[in-house]
N, C-alpha and C positions, 0 to 999 in steps of 0.2 A: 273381836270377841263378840260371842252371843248377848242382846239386848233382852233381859226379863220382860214376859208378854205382861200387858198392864191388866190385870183383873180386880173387878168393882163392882157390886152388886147393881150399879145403875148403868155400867156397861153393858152387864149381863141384860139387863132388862131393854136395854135400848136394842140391844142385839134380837131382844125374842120380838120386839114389839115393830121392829123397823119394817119401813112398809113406803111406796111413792117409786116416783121415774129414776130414781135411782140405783135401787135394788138389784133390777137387771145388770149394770155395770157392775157393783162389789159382787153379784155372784160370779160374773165374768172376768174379775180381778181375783178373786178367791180361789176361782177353778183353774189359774194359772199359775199362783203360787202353790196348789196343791200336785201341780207336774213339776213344778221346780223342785219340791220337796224331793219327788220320787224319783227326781232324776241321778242316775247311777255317774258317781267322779269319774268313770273309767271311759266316759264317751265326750266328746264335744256339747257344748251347751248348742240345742238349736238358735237361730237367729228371729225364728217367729216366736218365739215367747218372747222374747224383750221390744217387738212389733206387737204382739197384742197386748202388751201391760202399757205399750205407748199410748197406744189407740184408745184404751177404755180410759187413760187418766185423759185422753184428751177428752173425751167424752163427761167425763167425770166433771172436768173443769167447768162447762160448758155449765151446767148444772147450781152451781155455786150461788150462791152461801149455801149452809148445811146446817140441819139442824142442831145439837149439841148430842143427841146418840148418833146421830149419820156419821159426826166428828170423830167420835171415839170408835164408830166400827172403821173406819179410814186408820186410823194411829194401830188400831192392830194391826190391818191387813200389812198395815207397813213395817211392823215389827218382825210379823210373820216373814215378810219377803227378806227382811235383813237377816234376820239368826239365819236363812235356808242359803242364804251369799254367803255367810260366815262360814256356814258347814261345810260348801262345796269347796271355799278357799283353804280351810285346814284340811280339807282330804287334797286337791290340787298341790298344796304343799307338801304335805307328808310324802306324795308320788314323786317330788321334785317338779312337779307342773308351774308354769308363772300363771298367774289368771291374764284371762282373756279380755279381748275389748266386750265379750258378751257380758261377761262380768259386772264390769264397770259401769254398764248401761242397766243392768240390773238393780247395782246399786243406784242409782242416777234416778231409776224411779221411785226405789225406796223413799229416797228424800223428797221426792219431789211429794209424793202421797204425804208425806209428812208434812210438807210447807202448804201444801193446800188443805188441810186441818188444822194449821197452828191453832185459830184462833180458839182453841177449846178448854174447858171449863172442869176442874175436877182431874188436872194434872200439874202439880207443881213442875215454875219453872219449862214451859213448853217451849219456848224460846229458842232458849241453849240446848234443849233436848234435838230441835229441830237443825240449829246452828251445828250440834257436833257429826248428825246425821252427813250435812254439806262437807265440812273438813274431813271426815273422815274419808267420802266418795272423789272430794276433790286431788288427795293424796294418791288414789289407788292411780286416779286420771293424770297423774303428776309422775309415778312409776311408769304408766306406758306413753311417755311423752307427748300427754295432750294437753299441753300446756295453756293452749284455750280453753278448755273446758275444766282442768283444775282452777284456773283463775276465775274462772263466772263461779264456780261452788264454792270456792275462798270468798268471794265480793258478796255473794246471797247470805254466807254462817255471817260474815261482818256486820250485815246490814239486820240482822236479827238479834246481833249482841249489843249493836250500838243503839237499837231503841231499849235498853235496859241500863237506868243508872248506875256507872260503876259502883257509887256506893254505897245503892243497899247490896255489892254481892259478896257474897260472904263464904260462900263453897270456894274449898280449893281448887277442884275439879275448873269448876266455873272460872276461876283466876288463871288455870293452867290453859284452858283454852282460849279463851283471850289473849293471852301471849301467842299462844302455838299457831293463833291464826294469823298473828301479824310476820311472825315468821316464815307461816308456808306460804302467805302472799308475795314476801320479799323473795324468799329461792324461785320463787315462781317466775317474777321479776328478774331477778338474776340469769335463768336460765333464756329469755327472750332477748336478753342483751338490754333491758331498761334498767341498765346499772342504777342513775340517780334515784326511780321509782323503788329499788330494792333497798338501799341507802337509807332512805327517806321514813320505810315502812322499822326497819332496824331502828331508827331514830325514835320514832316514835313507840316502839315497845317499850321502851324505859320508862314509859308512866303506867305501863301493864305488869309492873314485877310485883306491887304490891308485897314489899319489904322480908318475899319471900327467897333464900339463898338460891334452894331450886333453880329459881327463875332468872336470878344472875346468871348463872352456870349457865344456862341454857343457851341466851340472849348473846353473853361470853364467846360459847362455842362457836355460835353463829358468824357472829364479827372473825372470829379467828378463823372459821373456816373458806369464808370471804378470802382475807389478805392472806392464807397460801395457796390460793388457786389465781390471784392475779400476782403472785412471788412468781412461783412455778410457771409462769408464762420469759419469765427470763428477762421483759421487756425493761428497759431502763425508767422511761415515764412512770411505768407501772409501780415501781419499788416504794415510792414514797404514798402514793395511797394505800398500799398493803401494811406500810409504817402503821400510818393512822389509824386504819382497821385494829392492827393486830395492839395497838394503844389502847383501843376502847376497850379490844376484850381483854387487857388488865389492867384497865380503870376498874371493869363491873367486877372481875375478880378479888380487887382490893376491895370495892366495897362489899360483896357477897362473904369475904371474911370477916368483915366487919359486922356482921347481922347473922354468923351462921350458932347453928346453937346444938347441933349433933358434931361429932367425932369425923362422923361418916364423910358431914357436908363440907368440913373444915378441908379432911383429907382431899376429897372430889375439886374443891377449890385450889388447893395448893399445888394439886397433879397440873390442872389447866394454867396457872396461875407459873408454873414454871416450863410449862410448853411454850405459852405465849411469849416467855422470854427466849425461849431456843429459838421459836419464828422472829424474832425480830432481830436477835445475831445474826442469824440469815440471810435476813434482809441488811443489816449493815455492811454483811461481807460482800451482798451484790455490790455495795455502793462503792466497795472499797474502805469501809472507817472499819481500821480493822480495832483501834482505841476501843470505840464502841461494840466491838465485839470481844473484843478481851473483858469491858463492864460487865454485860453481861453474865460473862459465865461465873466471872469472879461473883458475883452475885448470886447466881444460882448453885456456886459452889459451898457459898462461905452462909448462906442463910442456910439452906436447909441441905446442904451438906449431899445435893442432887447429884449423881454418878453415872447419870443418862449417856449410852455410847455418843452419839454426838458430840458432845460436848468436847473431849477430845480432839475430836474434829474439827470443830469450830475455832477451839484454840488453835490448833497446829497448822492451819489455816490463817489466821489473822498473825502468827507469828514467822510464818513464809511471807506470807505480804508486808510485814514488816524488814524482810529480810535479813531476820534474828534466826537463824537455821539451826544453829543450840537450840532454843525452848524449844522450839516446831519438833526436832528430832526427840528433843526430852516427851513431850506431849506422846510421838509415835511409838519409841518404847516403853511409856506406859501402859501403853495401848495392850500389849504382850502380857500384863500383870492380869489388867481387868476381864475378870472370864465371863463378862455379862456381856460385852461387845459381840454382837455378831458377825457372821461372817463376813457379809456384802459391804456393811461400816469400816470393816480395819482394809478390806480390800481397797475398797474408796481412798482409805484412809493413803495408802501406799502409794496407792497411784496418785493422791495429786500431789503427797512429798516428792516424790520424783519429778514429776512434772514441773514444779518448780524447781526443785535444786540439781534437777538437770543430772550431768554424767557424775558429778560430787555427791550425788545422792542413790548414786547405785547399790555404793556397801552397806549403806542403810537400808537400802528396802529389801536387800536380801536376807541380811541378820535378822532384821523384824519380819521376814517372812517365814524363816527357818524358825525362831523362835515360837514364832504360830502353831508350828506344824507341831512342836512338841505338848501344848497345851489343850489344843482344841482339834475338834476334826475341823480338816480342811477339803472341801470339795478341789474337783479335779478344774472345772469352771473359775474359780477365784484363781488356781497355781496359773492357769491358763492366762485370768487376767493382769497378775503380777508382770507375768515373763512380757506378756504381749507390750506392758507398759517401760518396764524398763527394756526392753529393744527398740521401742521408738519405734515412730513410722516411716526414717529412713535410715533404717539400721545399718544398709550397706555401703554408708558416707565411707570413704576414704579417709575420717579427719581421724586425729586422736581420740575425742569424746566419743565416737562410734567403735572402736575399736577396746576401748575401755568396758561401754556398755555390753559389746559383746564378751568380753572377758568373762563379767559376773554373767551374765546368763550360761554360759556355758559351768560356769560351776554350779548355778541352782539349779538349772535342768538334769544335772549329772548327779544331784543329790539320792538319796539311795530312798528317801522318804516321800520325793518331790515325784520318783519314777513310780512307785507304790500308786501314788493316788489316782495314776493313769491305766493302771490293773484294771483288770475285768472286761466284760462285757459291757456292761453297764455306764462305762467312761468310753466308750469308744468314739464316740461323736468328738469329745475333748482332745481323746488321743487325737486324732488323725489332725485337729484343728492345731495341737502345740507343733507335727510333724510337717503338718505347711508352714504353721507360721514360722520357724526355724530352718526349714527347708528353702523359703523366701529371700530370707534373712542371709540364710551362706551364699545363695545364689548372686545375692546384690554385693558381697567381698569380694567374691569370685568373677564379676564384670569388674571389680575395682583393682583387679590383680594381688589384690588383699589374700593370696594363696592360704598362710597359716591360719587366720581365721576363720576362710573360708573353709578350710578343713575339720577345726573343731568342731564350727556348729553342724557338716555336714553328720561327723563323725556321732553328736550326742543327738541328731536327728535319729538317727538310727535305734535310740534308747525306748520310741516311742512308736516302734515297726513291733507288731507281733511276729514272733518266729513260728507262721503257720504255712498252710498251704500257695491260702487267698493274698498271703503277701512276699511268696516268693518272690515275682515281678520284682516289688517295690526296695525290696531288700538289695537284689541286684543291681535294680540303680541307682542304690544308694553307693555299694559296693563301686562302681564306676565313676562317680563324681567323685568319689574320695580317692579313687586313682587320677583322674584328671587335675586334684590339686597338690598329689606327689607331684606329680608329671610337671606344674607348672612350678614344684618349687624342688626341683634336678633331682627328688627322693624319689630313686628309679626304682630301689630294693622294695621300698613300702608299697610303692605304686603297683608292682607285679604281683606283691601278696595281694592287694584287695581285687585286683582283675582276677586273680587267679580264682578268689573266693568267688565273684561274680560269675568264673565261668561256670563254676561248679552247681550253681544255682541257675544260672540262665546261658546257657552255651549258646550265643547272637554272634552277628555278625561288628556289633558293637562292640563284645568283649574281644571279639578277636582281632580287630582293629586298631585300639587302644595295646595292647600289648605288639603290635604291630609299632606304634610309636614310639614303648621302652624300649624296643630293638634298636628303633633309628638313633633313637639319644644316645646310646649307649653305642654309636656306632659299629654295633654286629652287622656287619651287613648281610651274612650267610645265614643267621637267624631271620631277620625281616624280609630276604627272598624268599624263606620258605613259607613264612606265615602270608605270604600273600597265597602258595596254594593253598593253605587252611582256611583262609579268608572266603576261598572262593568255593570252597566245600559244605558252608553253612547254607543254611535252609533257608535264611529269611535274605543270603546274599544277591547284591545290585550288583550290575557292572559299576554304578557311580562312585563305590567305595575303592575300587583299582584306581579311577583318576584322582578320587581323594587320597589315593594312598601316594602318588606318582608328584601332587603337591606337598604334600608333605614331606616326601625325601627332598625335593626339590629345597626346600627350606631351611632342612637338615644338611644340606651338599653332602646328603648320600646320593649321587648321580646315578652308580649301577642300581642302587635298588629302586631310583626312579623308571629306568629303562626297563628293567625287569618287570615292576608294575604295568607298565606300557605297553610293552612286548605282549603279556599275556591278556591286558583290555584286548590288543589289535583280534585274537583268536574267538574273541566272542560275536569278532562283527558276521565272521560268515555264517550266523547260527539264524541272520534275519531276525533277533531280538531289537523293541529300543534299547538304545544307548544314548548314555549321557552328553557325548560330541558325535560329530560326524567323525569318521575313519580319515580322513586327510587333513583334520585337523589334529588326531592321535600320531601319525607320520611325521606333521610337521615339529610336533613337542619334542618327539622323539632324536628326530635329526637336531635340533637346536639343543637339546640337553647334552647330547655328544661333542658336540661342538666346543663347549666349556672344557673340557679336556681332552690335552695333547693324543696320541694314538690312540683314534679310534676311528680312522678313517675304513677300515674293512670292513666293520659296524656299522657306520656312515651309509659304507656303499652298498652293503645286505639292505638294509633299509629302505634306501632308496629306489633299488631294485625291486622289492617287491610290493613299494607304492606303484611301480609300475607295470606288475603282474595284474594289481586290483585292479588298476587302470582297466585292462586286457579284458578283465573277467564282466567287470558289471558295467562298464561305460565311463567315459569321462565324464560325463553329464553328470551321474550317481556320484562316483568317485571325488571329485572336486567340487560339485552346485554348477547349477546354471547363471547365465550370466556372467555380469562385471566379477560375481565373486568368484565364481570358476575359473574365471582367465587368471585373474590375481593367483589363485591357488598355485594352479597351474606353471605360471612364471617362477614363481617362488622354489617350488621346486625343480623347473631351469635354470635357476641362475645357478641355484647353490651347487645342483650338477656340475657346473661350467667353474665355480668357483675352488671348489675342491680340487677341478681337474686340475686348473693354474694353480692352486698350493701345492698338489703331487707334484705335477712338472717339476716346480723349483726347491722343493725338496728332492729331487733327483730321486721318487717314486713313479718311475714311469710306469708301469705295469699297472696302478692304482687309476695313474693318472687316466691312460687309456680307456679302460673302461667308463671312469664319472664324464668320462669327455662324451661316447657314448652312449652314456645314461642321456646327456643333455639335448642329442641329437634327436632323440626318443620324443621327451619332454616340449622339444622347441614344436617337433612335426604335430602336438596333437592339437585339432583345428576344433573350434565349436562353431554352433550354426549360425552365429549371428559376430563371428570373429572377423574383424576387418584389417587388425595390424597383420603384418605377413611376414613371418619370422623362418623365410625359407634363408634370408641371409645367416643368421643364427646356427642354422642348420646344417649348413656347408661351412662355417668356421668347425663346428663341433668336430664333424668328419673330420675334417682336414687334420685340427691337432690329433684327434685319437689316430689317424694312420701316423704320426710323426711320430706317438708316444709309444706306439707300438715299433715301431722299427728303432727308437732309442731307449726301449728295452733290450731290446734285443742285442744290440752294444754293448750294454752294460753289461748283461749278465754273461757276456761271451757264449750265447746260446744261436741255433739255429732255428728261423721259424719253418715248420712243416708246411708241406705243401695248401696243405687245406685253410692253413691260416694265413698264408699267401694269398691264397683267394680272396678269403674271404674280405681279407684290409685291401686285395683291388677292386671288390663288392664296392666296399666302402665309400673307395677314391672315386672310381667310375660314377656313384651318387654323389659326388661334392661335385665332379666335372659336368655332371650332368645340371646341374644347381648353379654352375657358374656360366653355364652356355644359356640356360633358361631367362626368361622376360623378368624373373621374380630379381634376379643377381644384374640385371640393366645396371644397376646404381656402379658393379667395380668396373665397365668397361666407360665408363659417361667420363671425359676427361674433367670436367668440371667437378665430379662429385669424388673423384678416387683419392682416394688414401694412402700414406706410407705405408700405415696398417695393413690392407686391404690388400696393398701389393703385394706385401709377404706373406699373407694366404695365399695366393696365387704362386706366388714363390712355391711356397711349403706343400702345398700341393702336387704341382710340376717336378719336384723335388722327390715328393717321398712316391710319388706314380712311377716316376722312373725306376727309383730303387727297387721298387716292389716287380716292375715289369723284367729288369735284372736277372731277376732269379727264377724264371721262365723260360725256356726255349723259346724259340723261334718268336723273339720278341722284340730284336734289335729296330727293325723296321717301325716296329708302334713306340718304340723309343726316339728315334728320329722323329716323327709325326709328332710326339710331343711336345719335346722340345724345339723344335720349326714353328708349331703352334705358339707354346708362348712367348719365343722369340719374336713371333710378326705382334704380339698384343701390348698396347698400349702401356700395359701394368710391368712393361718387361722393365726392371734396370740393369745396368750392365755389370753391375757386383754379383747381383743372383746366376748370370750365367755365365758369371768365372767362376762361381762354388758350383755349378750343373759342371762344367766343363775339369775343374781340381776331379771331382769327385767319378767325371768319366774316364778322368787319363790315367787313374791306377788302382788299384787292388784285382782281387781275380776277376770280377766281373764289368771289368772296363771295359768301352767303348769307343774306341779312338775316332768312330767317325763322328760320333755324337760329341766327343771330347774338340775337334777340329775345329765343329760348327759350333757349338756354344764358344770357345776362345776367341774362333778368328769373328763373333758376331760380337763378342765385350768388346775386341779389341777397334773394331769398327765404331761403336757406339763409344768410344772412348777418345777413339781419335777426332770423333764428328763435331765432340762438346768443344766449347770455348775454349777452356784453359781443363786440356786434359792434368789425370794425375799418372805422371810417368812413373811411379812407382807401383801402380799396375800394367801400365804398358810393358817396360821390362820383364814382369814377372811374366806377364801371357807371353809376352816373347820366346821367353826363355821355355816354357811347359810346351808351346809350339813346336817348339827345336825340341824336344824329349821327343814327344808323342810321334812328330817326323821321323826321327832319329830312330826309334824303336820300331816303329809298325812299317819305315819305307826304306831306311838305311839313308848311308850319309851320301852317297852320290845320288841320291835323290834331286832333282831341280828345285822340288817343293821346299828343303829344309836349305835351298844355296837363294832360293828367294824370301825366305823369313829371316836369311842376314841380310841379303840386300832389301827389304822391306825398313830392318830395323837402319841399317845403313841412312837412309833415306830418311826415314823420322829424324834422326839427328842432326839431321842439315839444317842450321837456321836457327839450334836451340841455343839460348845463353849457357855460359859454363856454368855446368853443375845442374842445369834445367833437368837432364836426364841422368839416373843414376850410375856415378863415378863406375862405383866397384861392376854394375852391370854391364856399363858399357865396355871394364877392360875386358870382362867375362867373355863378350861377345867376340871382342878383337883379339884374346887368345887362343879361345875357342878355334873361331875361325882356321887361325893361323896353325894350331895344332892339326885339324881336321886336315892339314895337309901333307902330313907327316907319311899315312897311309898309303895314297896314291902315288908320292916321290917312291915309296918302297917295290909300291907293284910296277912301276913304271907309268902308270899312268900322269903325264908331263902336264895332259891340259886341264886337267881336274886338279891338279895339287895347285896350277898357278891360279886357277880361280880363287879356291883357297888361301892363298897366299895378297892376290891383291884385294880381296874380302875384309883379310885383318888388317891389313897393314891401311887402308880408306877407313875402316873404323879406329886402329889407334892414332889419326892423322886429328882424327873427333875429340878422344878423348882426354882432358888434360893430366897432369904425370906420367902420360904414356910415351915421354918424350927420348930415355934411353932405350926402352924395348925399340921405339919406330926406329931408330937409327938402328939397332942392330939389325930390324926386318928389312931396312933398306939395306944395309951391307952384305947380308944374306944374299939379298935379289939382286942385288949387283955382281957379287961374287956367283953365285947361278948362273947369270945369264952370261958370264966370261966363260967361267968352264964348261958351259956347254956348247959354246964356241969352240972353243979349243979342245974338247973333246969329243962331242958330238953327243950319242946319246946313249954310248955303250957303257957309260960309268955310273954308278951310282953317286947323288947326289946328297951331298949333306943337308942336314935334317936341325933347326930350330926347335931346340924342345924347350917351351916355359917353365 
């Protein structure tokens, strides 16, 4: 406020008459409060006027003492400079401007011009005039936190007051500053952190109130404003000095009612007078005495009948800490009556009943929220802070109390009053913050497999989605998270309604995926093949969603729709896009998902197949990886080749079989650069069995193979004989290293080469050379070339010569062994005698020395060593064989014949009435042929 310029006729005069080394300065002091004057609020204070008002008071000093008009023109100039601060500070204000440090340094001279004329004559009271000059510049310097230089203006008003006896003073003014200054010394204090110095200075105003109420009140304020600024610090130490504080200011309160003597002062006391007790419930509650805070309010209930929103609070509070959740609740629904409570108080209020009575105190703070809503406007910011509270910070616990708490939130989110306050434009920041914090929320049920609640809250999330342009997107994926938690809880019908809605809103490769999923649960399979081509028709579609989709069946043990998925990944690889596996690991899925179910080996073998077209196409290197992992690959799909083939085999699938055999042949041959194991052995089994499997198809089906596939299976053979003559196949002929196994590749080999050669012209000859060949090889045993030799001596395309040498080489290698088994001797014997018998006739010498061959083997054997029935076979045989030649006459052929059987039934044991009849036979023969000579016919032994 503007200061009255002091005018006095002896002013006046000192002013006309002033003259000396001083002059020059006050004219040079006066000519710069005359630019202050005129200085316009709308610009910046320059920085050199408060540099030359320094400069000239320094000058001024310098000069000192004065005389008593030099005095009084000084206390003008200093009036003058004060009102022209005032004026520029109430226009600075009224623009909303703060004042400046130039400011404060303006005032800062004022005072100071003031204190270097105090001692002047003809103004009451200079003293305090100059003292209130200081507090008043020291405050402004106390607002722009220069709390040095407030404190030297505060210690200079002091030092000016305190040489004047308190008790001639008698103005109130003069009493109010006094106090005010001990006060703004203390905050000043305060704010450097010399707590005890601030303490000390409050202490000592108590003998500055001078029995005015005023001045209680004031002093009061002080103290109380103290002990909630170190409350409000939270710190435990601190609670008890903010006690004491907030004690003193209602000591001074009791006694300021004690002394007040207006209405007005009584009221202003009783207002502070029951603040100070709500600060000190407060502080009780920090300590935990909740007793002590129950006193309180009881006190400030029941005296002056105080209704302050806190208080409530403070009860409902110290009645939770008692863990009395009746009154506490009582307290909160009163809360609901009193329509003076503001918003942020019953909010508070809400959240810390909950907070303490936990998931018990849901339906309370909902009821008491809802009931809010009907009384008072409720901002969107408080409903916000309700829900956030009673959801908790780990709402998406799995326990009971979370599932509780979710409960009520999804009914007060879903309130039709609760959705209102999240309207507008204006709430939108709230909205989006209730549709995370709920959206959060379902999310954390939704990891907890907590499906049904994670569906509500997704579902009332949705309540807080504008239905505009800007939140299509967001609608959509609302729309699909609430199918994902049909989907996790078998609600397939609900689930395809909200994708359906999603599509219709956001048509992704998401939505089309996810209804991809209600097919598989619902095991359509003929629906989820198809939507995989729809899958693959969207705009934002991956390949990575084909292998997602190919696990998914996988899971589901939909197997075809996993194939399917697979099948049409494999068509994206030749397009040179990435993709999410390499292409030989899509083949490998592929082949192993078949494999789980029975008939699917043609499947199998499509696949296989054209892992090994890509082979062909882009390299094995591409196809498989480099390196150890390409070999691996590589094998992997050789064995299974190879393994499959042995499952056909012995499912008596030969036709399948052939081919994966084949397949493997392929598979074994492909080399990498740095490949050291040598799988040309592999190789030549592969062949080997595909020519078997193909020629025991061919059995089977009672078909004929064509010429061309003839060839091609002696293609074949010729590359396994070529593989078994090579350095690579050393290992079947090394007598050390050879095998049963190993032999019967070579077997089957020899075997199915011959057959195939069979059915060839002019091919006999390379059929001999074969079987000569693995006759003379180490691998030969003599079972395999009595199946070579069974298999030459009958059907159409026998070979008797080849049939002769294969026998008569078993029957050699048979005789050669230790302890042969004449249960193959006999049989070769006997097939010898056919094959003779048939391709040379029976007076053949060949077929009269495979009797006398076997003849001879049986010399020496124990009875029964050689088989009975075969040996009579041969000894009738024989003897019949003679039957022939006695008819045509020919005499010397039938007795060979004849002494043939009759040495072999000599052999045989129970062939003892036939011998005797062959001998009375040939005794009776050889009479009548005596006696008749040779023009009779001879009788004839028939068995």
């Amino acid at each position: 406020m503007r200061i009255a310029e002091i005018s006095s006729p002896e002013l006046r005069r000192s002013h006309d008459q002033e003259s000396g080394p001083h002059s020059h300065t006050l004219s040079q002091i006066e000519s710069s409060i005359k630019q202050l004057e005129l200085h316009s609020p709308s610009t910046i204070l320059p920085e050199a006027l408060s540099s030359d008002l320094r400069y000239a008071l320094t000058q001024l000093t310098q000069l000192a003492p004065f005389p008593n008009s030099v005095c009084l023109s000084i206390w003008k100039l200093s009036y003058r400079l004060w009102n022209a601060c005032v004026d520029l500070s109430n226009a600075f204000a009224a623009s909303g401007i703060k004042s400046s440090e130039e400011h404060a340094k303006l005032r800062q001279v004022s005072a100071d011009l003031l204190f270097l004329a105090s001692d002047v004559v003809g103004i009451p009271s200079p003293a305090f005039k100059c003292a209130s000059f200081f507090y008043k510049t020291g405050r402004v310097w106390h607002d722009l936190n220069k709390f040095d230089l407030a404190s030297s203006c505060f210690e200079k008003a002091t030092d000016l007051v305190s040489k004047v006896e308190i008790s001639s003073i008698s103005d109130n003014d003069e009493h109010k500053l006094v106090l005010n200054l001990n006060l703004a010394r203390s905050r000043t204090a305060w704010e450097v952190s010399d707590r005890n110095l601030s303490i000390m200075l409050l202490s000592r105003s108590k003998n500055a109130l001078f029995g005015i109420s005023e001045n209680y009140k004031a002093l009061a304020s002080q103290y109380l404003m103290f002990g909630k600024v170190i409350l409000s610090k939270n710190e435990v130490s601190g609670v008890n000095e903010a006690l004491k504080l907030m004690n003193e200011a209602l000591e001074l309160c009791e006694k300021g009612l004690r002394i007040a003597k207006t209405t007005e002062e009584t009221l202003a006391l009783k207002d502070l007078r029951a603040k100070a007790l709500r600060f000190i419930a407060a502080a009780h509650l920090q300590r935990d005495e909740f007793d002590n805070v129950l006193k309180c309010v009881r006190v400030l209930r029941d005296g002056g009948g105080d209704q302050h929103p806190s208080l409530s609070v403070l009860a409902m509070k110290a009645w939770l800490g008692l863990a009395r959740y009746g009154e506490a609740e009582k307290e909160l629904k009163g809360m609901v009556i009193n329509k003076g409570i503001p918003e942020g108080v019953w909010v508070s209020a809400v959240e810390s009943f909950f907070q303490a009575a936990g998931t018990a105190g849901a339906d309370t703070a909902k009821s008491v929220f809802l009931g809010l809503l009907g009384r008072c406007h409720v901002s969107a910011g408080s409903a916000f802070r309700v829900v956030n509270r009673v959801v908790g910070d780990s709402g998406g616990g799995s326990g009971e109390g979370s599932r509780v708490r979710a409960k009520v939130v999804v009914e007060l989110v879903s309130d039709e009053r609760v959705v209102a306050l999240f309207a507008g434009e204006e709430a939108s920041k709230e909205r989006t913050a209730m549709h995370a914090l709920l959206w959060n929320r379902a999310a954390e049920h939704f990891r907890s497999k907590d499906f049904q609640i994670s569906a509500e809250l997704f579902e009332k999330s949705m309540l807080y989605v504008p239905y505009d342009l800007e939140n299509r997107m967001l609608r959509a994926k609302g729309f699909r998270v609430l199918c994902l938690c049909h989907l996790g809880l078998s609600q397939l019908d609900q689930a395809e309604e909200y994708i359906t809605e999603a599509e219709k809103l956001q048509p992704d490769i998401a939505s089309a995926f996810l209804k991809f999923k209600i097919y598989l649960q619902r095991k359509d399979h003929c629906n989820a093949i198809a939507q995989v081509q729809v899958m693959s028709s969207c705009l934002d579609f991956s390949p990575d969603f084909l292998s997602l989709s190919a696990h998914e069946a996988v899971a589901c043990q939909s197997l075809p729709v996993a194939v399917a998925s697979l099948s049409h990944l494999l068509n994206f690889y030749s397009l040179g896009k990435p993709m999410p596996a390499m292409e030989v690991a899509v083949f490998r899925t592929l082949v192993t998902i078949l494999t789980k179910e029975t008939g699917h080996a043609s499947d199998i073998l499509q696949y296989i197949k054209r892992a090994l077209d890509r082979v062909s196409e882009i390299g094995a290197d591409c196809f498989f990886g480099k390196g150890e992992v390409g070999k691996r690959e590589k094998n992997w799909f050789a064995v299974n080749a190879w393994n499959f083939g042995v499952q056909m085999g012995k499912e008596k699938s030969y036709g399948l079989s052939a081919q994966f055999f084949r397949l493997a042949s392929e598979f074994y041959s492909i080399k990498f650069d740095a490949d050291i194991e040598d799988y040309n052995l592999m190789v030549c089994k592969s062949l080997i069995l595909c020519v078997s499997a193909i020629i025991a198809d061919e059995k089977q089906t009672n078909s004929t193979l064509l010429e061309t596939e003839v060839k091609a299976a002696i293609e074949l053979s010729d590359r396994a004989g070529k593989i078994l003559l090579s350095s690579s196949a050393i290992s079947l002929q090394d007598e050390h290293k050879e095998t049963s196994i190993e032999s019967d590749f070579i077997f089957m080999h020899a075997w199915s080469a011959y057959d195939l050669y069979s059915r060839l012209s002019d091919m006999g000859q390379k059929q001999m050379l074969l079987i000569r060949s693995f006759a003379s090889s180490k691998s030969c045993n003599p079972l395999h070339l009595l199946q070579i030799g069974l298999d030459a001596s009958q059907g159409p395309r026998s070979n008797p010569e080849v049939a002769g040498f294969a026998l008569n080489s078993c029957l050699s290698a048979l005789l050669a062994s230790p302890s042969p088994d004449y249960q193959y001797v006999a049989l070769i014997l006997r097939k010898l005698i056919s094959v003779s018998t048939i391709f040379k006739g029976d007076t053949d010498d060949a077929v009269i020395s495979i009797y006398k061959q076997a003849d001879r083997i049986m010399v020496g054997l124990k009875e029964g060593e050689y088989p009975t029935e075969e040996a009579k076979w041969l000894s009738m045989t024989a003897w019949n064989r003679a039957a022939l030649p006695l008819r045509l006459g020919q005499t010397e052929v039938a007795e060979k014949w004849m002494n043939i059987g009759l040495e072999l039934a000599k052999k045989v044991p129970g062939m003892q009435t036939y011998r005797s009849c062959m001998e009375d036979f040939v005794s009776g023969y050889e009479k009548r042929f005596r006696e008749l000579g040779n023009g009779e016919n001879r009788p004839i032994m028939v068995s």
